[in-house]
C-alpha positions as a printed Julia matrix, in Angstrom:
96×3 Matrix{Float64}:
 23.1   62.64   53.59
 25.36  65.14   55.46
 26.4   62.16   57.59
 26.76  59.36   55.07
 29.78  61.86   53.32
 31.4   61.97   57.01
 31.88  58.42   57.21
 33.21  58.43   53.26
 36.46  59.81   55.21
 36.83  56.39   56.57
 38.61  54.58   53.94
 37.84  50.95   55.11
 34.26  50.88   55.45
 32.21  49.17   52.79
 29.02  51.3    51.79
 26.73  48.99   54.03
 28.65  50.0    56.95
 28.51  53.45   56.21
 25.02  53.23   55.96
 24.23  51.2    59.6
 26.64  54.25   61.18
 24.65  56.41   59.28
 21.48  54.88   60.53
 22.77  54.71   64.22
 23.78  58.47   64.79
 20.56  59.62   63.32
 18.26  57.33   65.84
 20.82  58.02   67.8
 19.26  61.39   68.49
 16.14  60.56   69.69
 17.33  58.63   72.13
 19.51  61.69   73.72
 16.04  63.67   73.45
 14.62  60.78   75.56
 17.75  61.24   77.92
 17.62  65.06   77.62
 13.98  65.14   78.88
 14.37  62.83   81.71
 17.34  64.72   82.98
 15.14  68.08   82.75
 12.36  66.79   84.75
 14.6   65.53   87.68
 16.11  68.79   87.55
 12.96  70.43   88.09
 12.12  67.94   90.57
 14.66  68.63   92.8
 13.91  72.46   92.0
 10.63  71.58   93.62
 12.28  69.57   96.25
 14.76  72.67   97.78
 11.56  75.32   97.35
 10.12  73.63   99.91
 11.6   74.67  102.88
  8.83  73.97  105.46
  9.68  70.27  105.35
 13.36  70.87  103.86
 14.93  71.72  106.96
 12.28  70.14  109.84
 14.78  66.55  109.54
 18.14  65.48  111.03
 20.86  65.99  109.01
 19.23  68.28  106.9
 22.22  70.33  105.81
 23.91  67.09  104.74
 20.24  66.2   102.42
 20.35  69.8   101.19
 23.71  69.8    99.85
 23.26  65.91   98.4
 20.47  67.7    96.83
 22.53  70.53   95.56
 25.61  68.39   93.93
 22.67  66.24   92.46
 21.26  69.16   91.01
 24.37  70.4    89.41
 25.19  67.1    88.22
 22.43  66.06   86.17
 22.4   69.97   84.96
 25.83  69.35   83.62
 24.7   66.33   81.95
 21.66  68.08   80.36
 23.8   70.99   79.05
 26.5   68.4    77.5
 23.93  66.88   75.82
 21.95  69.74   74.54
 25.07  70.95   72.62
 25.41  71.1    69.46
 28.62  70.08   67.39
 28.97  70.8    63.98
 31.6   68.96   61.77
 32.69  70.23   58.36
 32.12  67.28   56.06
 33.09  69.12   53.41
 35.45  66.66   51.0
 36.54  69.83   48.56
 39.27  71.26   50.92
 41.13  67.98   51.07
């Protein structure tokens, strides 16, 4: 309901429109856990990965691997965090 009164701020929409936006952010949200979870495990996986060390650095170019490894690691990180926070909107019509 919280989200149906955000989109009543958009004067042009008819009430079935509000209601398929509506509709959309809330599935919406299971798809970013879907995302979220994905993102965790590859993190971990790489986690694994750079614990290793007998077989980390026993290859050519390994310091090159290691830090692909590394901005990897950071990067889907930053994507998990973005996507694990939170935003709250004040849909709150009174204070117009």
């Amino acid at each position: 309901m919280k989200i149906v009164r955000l989109f009543k701020k958009f004067r042009h929409l008819t009430r079935n429109e509000e209601k398929q936006y509506a509709l959309a952010l809330v599935e919406g949200q299971a798809a970013l856990e879907v995302v979220a979870g994905y993102l965790a495990m590859q993190v971990d996986g790489i986690d694994k990965e750079l614990n290793n060390t007998s077989t980390l650095y026993n290859r050519t170019g390994a310091d090159l691997y290691v830090a692909q490894l590394l901005a990897q690691r950071q990067a889907s990180y930053n994507l998990l965090l973005l996507l694990q926070t939170k935003v709250e909107l004040d849909v709150d019509q009174t204070k117009e």
